[in-house]
PQR file of N, CA, C, O and H, with PARSE charges and radii, in Angstrom:
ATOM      1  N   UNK A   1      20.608 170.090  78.462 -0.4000 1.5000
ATOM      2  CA  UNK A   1      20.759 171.412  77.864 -0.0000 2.0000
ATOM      3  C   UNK A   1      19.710 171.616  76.775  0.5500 1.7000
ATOM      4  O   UNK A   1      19.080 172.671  76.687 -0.5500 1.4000
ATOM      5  N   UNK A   2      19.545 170.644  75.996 -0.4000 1.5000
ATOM      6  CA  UNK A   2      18.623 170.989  74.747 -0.0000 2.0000
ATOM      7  C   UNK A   2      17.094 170.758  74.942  0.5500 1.7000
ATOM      8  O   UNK A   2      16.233 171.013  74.100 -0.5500 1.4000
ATOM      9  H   UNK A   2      20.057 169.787  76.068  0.4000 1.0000
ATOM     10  N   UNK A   3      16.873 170.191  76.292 -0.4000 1.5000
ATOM     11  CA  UNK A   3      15.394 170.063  76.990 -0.0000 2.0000
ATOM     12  C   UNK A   3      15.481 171.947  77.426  0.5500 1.7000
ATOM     13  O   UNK A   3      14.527 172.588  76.983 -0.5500 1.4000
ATOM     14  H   UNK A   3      17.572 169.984  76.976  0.4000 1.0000
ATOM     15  N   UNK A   4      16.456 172.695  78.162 -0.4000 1.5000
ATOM     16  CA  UNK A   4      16.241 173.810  79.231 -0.0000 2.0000
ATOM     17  C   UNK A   4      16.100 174.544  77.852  0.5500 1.7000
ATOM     18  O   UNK A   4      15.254 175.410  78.077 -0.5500 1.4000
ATOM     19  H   UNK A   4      17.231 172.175  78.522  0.4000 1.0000
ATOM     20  N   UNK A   5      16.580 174.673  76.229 -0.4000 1.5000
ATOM     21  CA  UNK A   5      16.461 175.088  75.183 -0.0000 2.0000
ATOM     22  C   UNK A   5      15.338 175.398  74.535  0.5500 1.7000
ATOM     23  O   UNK A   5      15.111 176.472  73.977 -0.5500 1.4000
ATOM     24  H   UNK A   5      17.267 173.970  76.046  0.4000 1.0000
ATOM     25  N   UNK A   6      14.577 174.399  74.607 -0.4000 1.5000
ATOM     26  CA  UNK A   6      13.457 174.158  74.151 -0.0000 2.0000
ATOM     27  C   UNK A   6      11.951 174.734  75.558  0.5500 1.7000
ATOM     28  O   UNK A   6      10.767 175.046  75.429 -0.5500 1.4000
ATOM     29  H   UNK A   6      14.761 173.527  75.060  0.4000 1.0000
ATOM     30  N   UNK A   7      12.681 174.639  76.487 -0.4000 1.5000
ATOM     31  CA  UNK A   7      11.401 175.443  77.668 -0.0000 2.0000
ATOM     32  C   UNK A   7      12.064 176.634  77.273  0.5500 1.7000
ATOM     33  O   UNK A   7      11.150 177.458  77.245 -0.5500 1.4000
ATOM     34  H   UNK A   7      13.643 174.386  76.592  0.4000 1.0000
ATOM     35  N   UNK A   8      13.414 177.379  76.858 -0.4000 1.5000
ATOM     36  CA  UNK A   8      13.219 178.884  77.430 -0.0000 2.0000
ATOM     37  C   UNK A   8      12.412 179.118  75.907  0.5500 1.7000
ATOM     38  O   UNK A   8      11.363 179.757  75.986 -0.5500 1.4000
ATOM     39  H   UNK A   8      14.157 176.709  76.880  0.4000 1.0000
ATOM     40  N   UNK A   9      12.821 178.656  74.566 -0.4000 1.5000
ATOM     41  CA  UNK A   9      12.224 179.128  73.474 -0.0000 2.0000
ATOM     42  C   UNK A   9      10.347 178.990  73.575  0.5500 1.7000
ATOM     43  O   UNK A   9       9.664 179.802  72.951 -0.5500 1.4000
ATOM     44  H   UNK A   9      13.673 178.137  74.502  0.4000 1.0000
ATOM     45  N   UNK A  10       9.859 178.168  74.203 -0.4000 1.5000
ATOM     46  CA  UNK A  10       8.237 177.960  74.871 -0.0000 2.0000
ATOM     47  C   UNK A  10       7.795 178.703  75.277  0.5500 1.7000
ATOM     48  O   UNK A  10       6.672 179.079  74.938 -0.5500 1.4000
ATOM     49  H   UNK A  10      10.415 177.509  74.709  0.4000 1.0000
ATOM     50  N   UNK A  11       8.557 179.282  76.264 -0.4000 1.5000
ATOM     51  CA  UNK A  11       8.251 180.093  77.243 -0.0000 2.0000
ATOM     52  C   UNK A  11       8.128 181.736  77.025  0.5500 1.7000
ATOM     53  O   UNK A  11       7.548 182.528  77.768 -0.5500 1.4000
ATOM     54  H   UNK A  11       9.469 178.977  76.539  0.4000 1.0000
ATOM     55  N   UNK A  12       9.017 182.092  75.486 -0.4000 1.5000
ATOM     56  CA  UNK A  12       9.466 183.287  74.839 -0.0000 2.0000
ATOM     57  C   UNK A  12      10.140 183.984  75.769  0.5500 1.7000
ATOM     58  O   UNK A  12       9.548 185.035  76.012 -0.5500 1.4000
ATOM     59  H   UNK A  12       9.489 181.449  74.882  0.4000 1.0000
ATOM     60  N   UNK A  13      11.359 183.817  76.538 -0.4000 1.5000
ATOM     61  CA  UNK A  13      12.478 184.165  77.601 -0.0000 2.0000
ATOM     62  C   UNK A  13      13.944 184.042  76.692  0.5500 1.7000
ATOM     63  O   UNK A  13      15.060 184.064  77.212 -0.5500 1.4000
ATOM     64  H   UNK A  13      11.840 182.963  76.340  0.4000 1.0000
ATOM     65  N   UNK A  14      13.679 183.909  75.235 -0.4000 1.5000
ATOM     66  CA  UNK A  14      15.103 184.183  74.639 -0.0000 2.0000
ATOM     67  C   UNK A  14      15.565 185.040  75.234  0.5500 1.7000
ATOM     68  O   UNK A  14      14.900 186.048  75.472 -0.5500 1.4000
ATOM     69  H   UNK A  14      12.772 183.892  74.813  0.4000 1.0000
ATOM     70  N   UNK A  15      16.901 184.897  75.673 -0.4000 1.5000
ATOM     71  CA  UNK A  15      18.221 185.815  76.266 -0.0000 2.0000
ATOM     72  C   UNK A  15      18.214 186.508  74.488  0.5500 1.7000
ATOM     73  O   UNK A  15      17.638 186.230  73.436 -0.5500 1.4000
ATOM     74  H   UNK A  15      17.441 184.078  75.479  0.4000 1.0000
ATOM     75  N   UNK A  16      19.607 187.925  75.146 -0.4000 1.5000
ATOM     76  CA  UNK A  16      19.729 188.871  73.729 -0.0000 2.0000
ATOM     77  C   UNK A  16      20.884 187.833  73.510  0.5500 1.7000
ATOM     78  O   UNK A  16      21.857 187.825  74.263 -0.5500 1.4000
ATOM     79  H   UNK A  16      20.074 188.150  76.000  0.4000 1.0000
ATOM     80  N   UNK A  17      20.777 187.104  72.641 -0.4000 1.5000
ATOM     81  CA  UNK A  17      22.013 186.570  71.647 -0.0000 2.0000
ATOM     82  C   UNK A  17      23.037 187.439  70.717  0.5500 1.7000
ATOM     83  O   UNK A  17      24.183 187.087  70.438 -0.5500 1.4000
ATOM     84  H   UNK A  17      19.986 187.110  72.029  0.4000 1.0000
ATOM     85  N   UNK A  18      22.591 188.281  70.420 -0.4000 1.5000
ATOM     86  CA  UNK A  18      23.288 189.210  69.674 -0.0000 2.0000
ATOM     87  C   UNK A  18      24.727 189.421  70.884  0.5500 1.7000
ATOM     88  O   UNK A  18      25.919 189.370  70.581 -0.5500 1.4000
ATOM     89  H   UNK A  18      21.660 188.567  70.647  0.4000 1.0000
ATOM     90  N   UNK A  19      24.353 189.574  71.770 -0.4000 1.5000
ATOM     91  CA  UNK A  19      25.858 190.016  72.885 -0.0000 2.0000
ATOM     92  C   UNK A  19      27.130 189.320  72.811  0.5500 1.7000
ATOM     93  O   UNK A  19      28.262 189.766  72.999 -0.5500 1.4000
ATOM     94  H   UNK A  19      23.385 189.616  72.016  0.4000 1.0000
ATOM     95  N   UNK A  20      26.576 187.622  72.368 -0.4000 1.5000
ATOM     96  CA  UNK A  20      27.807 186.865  72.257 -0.0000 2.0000
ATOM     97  C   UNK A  20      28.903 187.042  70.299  0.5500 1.7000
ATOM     98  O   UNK A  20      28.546 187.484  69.207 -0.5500 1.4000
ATOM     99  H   UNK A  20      25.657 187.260  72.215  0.4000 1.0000
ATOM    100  N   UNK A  21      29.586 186.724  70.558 -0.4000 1.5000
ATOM    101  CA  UNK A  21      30.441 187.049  69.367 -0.0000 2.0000
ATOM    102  C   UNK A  21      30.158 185.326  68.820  0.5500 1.7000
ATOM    103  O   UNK A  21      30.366 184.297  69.463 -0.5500 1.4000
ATOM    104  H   UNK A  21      29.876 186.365  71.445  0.4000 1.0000
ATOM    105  N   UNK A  22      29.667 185.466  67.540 -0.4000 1.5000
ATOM    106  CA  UNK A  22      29.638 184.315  66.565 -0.0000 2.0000
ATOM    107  C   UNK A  22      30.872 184.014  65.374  0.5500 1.7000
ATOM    108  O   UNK A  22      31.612 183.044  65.219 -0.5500 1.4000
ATOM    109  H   UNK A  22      29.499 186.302  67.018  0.4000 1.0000
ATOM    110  N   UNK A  23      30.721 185.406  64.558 -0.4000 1.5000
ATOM    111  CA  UNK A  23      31.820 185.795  63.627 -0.0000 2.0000
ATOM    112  C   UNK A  23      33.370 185.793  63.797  0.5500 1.7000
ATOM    113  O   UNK A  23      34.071 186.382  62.975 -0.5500 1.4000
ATOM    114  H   UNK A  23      30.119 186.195  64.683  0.4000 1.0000
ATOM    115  N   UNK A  24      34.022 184.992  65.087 -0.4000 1.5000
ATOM    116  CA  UNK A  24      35.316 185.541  65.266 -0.0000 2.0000
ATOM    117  C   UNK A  24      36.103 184.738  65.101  0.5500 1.7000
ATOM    118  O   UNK A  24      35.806 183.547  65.010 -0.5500 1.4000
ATOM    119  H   UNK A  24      33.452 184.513  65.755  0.4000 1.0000
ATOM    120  N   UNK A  25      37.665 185.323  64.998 -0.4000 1.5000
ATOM    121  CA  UNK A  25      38.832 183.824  64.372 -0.0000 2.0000
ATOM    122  C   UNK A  25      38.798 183.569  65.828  0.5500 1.7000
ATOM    123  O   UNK A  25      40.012 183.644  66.018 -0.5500 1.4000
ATOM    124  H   UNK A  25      37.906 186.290  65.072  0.4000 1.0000
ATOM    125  N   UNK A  26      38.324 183.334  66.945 -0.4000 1.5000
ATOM    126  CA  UNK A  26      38.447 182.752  68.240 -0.0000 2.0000
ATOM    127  C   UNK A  26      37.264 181.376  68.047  0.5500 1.7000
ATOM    128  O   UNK A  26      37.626 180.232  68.320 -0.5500 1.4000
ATOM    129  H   UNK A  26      37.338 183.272  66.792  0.4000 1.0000
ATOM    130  N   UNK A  27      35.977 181.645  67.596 -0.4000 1.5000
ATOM    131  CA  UNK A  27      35.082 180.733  67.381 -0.0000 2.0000
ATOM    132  C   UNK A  27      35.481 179.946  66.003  0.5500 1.7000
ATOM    133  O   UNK A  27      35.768 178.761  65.834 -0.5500 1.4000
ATOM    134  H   UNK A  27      35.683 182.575  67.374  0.4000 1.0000
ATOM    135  N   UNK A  28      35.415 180.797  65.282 -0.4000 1.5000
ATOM    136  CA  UNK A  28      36.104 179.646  63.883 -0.0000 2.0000
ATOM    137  C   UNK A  28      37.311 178.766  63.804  0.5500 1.7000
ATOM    138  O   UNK A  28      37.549 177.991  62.877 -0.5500 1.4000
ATOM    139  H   UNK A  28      35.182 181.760  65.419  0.4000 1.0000
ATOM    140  N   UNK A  29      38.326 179.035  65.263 -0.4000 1.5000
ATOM    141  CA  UNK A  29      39.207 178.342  65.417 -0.0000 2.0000
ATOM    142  C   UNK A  29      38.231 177.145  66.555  0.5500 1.7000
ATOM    143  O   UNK A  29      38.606 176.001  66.300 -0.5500 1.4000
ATOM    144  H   UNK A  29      38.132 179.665  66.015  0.4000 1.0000
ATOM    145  N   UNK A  30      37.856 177.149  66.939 -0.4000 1.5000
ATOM    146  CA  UNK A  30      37.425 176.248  68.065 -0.0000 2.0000
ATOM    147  C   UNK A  30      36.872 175.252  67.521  0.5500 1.7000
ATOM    148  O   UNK A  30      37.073 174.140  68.009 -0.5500 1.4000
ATOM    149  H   UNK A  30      37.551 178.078  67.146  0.4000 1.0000
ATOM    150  N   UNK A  31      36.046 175.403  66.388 -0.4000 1.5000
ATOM    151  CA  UNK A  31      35.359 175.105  65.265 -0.0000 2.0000
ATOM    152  C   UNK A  31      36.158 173.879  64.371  0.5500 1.7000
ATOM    153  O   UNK A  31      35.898 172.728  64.021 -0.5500 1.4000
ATOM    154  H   UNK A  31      35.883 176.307  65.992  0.4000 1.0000
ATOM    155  N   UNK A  32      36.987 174.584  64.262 -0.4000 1.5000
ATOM    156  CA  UNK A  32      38.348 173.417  63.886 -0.0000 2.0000
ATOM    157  C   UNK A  32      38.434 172.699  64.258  0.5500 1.7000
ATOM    158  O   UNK A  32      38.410 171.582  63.742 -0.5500 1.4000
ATOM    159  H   UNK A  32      37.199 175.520  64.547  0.4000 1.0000
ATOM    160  N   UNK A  33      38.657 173.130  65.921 -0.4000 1.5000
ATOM    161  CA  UNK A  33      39.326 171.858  66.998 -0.0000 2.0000
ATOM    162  C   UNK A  33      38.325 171.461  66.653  0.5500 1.7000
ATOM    163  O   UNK A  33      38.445 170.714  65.682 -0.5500 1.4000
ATOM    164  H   UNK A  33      38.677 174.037  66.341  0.4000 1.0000
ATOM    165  N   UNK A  34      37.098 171.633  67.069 -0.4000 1.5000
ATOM    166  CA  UNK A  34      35.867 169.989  67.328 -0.0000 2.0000
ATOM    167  C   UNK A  34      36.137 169.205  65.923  0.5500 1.7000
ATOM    168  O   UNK A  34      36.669 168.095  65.931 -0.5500 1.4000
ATOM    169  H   UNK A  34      37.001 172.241  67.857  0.4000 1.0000
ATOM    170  N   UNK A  35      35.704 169.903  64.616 -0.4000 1.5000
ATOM    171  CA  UNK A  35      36.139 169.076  63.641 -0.0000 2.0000
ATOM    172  C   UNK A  35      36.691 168.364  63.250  0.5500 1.7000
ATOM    173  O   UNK A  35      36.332 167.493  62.459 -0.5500 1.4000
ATOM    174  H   UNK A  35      35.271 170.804  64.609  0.4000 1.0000
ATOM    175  N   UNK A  36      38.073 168.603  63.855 -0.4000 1.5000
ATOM    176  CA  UNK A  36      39.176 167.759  63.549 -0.0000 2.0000
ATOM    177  C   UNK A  36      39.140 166.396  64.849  0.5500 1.7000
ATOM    178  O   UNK A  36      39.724 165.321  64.707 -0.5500 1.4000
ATOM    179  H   UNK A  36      38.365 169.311  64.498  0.4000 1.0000
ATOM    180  N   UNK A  37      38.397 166.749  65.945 -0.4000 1.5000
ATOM    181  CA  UNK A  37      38.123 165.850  66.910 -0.0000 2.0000
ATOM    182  C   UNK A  37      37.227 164.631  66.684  0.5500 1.7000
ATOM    183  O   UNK A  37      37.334 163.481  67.111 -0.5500 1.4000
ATOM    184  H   UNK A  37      37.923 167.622  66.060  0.4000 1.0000
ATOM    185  N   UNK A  38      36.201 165.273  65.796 -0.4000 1.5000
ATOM    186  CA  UNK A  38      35.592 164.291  65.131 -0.0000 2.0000
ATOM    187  C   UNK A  38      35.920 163.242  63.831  0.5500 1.7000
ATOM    188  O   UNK A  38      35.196 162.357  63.375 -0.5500 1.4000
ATOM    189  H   UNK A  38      36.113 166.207  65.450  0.4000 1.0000
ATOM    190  N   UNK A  39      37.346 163.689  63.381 -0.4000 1.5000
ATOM    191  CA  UNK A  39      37.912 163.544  62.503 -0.0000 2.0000
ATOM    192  C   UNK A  39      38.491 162.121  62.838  0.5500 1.7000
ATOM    193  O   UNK A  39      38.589 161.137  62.105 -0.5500 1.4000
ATOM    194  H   UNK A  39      37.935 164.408  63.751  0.4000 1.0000
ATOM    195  N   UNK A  40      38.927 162.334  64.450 -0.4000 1.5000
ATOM    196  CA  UNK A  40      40.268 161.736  65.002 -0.0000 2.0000
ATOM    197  C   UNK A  40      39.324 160.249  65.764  0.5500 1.7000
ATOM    198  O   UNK A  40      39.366 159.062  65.439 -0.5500 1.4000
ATOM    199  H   UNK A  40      38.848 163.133  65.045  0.4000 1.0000
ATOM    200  N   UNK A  41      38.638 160.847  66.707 -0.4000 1.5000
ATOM    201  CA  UNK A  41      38.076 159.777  67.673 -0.0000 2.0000
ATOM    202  C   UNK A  41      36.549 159.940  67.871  0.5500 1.7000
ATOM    203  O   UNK A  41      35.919 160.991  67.752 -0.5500 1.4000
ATOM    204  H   UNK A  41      38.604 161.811  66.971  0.4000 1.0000
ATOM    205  N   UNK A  42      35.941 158.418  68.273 -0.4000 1.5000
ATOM    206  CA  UNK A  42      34.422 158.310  67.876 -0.0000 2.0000
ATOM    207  C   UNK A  42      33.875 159.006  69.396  0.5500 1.7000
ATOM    208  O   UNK A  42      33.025 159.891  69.489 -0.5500 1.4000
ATOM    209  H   UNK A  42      36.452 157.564  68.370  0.4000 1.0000
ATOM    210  N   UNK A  43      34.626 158.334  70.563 -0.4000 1.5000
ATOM    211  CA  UNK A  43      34.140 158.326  71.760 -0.0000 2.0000
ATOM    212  C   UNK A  43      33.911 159.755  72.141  0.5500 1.7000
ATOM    213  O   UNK A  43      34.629 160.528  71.506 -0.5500 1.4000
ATOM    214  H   UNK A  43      35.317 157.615  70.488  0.4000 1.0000
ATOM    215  N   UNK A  44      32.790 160.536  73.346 -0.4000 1.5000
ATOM    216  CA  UNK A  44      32.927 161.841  73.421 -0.0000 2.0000
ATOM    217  C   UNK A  44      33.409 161.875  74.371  0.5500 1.7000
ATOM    218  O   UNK A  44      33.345 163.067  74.673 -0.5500 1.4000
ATOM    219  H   UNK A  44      32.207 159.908  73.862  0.4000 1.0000
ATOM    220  N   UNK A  45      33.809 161.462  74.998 -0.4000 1.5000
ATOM    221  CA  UNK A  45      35.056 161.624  75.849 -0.0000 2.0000
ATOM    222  C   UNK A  45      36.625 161.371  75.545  0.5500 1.7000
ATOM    223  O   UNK A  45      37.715 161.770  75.955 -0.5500 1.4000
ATOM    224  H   UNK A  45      33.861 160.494  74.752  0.4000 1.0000
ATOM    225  N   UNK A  46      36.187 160.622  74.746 -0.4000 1.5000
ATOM    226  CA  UNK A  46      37.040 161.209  73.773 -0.0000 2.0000
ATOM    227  C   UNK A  46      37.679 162.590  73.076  0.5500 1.7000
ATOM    228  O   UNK A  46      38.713 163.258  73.080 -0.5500 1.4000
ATOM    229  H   UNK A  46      35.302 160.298  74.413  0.4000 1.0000
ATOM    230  N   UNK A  47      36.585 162.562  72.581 -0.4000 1.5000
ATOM    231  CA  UNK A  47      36.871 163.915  71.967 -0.0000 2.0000
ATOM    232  C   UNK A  47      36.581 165.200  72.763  0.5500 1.7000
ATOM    233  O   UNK A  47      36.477 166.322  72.267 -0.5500 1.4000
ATOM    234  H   UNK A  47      35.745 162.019  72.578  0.4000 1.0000
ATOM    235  N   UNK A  48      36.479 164.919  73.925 -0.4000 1.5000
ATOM    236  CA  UNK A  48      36.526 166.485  74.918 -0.0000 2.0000
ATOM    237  C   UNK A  48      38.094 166.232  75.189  0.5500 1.7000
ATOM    238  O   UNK A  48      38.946 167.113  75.061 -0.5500 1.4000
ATOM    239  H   UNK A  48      36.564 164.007  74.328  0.4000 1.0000
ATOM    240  N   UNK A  49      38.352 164.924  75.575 -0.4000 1.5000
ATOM    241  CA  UNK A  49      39.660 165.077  75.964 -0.0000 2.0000
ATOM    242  C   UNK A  49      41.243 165.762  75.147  0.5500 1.7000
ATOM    243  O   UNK A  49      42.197 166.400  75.592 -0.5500 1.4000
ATOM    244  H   UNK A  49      37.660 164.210  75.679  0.4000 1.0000
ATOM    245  N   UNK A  50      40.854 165.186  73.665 -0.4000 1.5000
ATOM    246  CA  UNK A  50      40.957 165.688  72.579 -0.0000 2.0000
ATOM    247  C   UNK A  50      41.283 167.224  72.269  0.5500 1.7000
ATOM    248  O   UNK A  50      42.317 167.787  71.911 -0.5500 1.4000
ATOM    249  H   UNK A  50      40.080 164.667  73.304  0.4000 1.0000
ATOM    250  N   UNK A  51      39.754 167.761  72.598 -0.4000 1.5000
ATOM    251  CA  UNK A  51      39.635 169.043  72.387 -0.0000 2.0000
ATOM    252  C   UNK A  51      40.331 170.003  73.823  0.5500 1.7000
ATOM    253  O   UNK A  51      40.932 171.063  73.650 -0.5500 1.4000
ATOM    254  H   UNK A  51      38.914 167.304  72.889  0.4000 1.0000
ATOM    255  N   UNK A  52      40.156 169.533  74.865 -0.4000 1.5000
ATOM    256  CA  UNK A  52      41.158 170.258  75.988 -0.0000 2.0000
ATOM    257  C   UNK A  52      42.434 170.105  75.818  0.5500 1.7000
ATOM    258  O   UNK A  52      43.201 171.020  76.118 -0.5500 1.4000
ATOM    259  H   UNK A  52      39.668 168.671  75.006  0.4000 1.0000
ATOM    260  N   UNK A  53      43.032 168.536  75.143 -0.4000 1.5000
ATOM    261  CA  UNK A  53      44.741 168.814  75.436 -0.0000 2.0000
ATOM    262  C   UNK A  53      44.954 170.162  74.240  0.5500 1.7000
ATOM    263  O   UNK A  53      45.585 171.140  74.641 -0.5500 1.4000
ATOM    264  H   UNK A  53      42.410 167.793  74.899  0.4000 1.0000
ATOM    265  N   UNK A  54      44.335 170.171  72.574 -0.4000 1.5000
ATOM    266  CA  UNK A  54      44.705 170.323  71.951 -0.0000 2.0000
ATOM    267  C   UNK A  54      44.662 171.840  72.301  0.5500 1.7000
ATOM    268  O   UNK A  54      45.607 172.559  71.977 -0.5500 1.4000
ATOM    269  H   UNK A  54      43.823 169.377  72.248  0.4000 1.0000
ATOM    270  N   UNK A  55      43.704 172.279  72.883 -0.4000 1.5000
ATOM    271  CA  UNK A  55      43.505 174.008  73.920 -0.0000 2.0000
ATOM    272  C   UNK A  55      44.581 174.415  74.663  0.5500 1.7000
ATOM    273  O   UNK A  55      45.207 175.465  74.810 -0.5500 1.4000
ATOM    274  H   UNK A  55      42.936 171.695  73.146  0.4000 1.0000
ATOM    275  N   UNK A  56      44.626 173.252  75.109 -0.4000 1.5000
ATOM    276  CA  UNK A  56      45.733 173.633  76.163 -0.0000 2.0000
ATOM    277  C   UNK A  56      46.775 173.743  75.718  0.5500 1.7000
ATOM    278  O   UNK A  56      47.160 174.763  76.288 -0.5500 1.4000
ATOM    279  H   UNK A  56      44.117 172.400  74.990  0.4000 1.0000
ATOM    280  N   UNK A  57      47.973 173.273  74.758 -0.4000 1.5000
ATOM    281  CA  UNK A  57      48.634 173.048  73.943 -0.0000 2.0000
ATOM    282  C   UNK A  57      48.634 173.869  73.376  0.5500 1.7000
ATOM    283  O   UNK A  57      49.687 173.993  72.752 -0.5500 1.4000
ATOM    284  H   UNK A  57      47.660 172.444  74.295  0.4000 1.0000
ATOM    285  N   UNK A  58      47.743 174.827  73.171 -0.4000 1.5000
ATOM    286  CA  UNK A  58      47.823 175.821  72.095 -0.0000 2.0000
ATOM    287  C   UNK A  58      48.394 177.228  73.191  0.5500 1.7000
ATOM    288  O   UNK A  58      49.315 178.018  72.982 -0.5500 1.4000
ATOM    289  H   UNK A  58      46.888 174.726  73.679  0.4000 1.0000
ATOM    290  N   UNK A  59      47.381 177.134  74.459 -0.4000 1.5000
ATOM    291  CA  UNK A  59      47.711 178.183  75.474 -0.0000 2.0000
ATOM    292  C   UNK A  59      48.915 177.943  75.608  0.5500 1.7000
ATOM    293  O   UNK A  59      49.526 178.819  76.220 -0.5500 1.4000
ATOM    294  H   UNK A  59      46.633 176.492  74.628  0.4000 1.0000
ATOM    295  N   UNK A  60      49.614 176.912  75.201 -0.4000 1.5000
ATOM    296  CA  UNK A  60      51.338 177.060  75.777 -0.0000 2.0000
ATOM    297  C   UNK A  60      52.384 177.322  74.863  0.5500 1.7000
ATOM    298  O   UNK A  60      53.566 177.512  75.149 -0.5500 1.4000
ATOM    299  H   UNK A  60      49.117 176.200  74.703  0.4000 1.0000
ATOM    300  N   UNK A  61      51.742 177.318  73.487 -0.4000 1.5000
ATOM    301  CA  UNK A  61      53.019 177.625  72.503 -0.0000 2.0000
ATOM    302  C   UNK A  61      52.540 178.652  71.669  0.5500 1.7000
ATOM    303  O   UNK A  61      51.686 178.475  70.800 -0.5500 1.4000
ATOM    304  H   UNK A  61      50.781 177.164  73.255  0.4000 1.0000
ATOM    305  N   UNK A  62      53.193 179.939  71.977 -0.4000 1.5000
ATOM    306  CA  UNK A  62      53.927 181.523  71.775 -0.0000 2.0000
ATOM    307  C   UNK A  62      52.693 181.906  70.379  0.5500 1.7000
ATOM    308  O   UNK A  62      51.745 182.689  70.316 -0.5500 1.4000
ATOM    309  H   UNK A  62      53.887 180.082  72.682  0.4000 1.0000
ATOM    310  N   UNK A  63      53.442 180.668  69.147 -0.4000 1.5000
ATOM    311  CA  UNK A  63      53.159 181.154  67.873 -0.0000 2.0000
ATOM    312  C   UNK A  63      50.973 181.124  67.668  0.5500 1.7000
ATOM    313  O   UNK A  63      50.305 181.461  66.690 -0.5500 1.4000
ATOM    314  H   UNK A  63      54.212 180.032  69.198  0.4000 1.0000
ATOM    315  N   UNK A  64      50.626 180.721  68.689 -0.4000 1.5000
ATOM    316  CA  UNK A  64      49.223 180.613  68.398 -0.0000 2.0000
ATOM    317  C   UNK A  64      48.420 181.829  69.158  0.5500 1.7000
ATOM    318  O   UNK A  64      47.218 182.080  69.070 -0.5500 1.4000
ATOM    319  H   UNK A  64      51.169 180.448  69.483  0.4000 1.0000
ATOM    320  N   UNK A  65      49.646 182.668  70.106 -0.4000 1.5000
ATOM    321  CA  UNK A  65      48.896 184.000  70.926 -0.0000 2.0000
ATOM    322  C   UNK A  65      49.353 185.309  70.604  0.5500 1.7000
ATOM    323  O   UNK A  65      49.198 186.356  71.233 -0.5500 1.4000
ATOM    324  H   UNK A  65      50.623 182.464  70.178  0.4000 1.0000
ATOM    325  N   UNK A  66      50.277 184.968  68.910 -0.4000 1.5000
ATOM    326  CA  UNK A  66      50.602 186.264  68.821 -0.0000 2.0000
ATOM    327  C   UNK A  66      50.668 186.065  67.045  0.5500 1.7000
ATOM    328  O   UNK A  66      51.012 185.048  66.443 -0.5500 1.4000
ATOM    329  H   UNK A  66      50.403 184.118  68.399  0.4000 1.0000
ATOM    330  N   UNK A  67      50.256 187.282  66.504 -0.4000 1.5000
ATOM    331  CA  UNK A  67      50.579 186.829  65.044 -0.0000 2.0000
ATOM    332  C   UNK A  67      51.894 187.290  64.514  0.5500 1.7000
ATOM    333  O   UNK A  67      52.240 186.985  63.372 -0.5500 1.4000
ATOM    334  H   UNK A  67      49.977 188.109  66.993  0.4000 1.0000
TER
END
């Protein structure tokens, strides 16, 4: 990924970035999770695994999809 990064910025083929949302409590929560993943376990498989149960877990209990 950070090699195909570095050819599109070479190449001047930046995509419009502006389209994606940076600022949101959806990204600043996700943000968390990794943090706290790194908090918890060294391995990165670890910590994907980590970061999916703790996603998933969240998609299943009420108080995290509604305020």
């Amino acid at each position: 990924m950070e090699n195909n990064l570095d050819e599109v910025i070479m190449m001047g083929n930046m995509p419009d970035l502006n389209k994606y949302p940076c600022h949101t409590q959806a990204v600043e929560s996700h943000i968390k999770v990794v943090t706290d993943s790194s908090k918890a376990v060294c391995d990165e498989e670890q910590k994907e695994g980590y970061i999916r149960a703790k996603l998933e877990s969240r998609k299943k209990m009420s108080k995290y999809t509604k305020k």
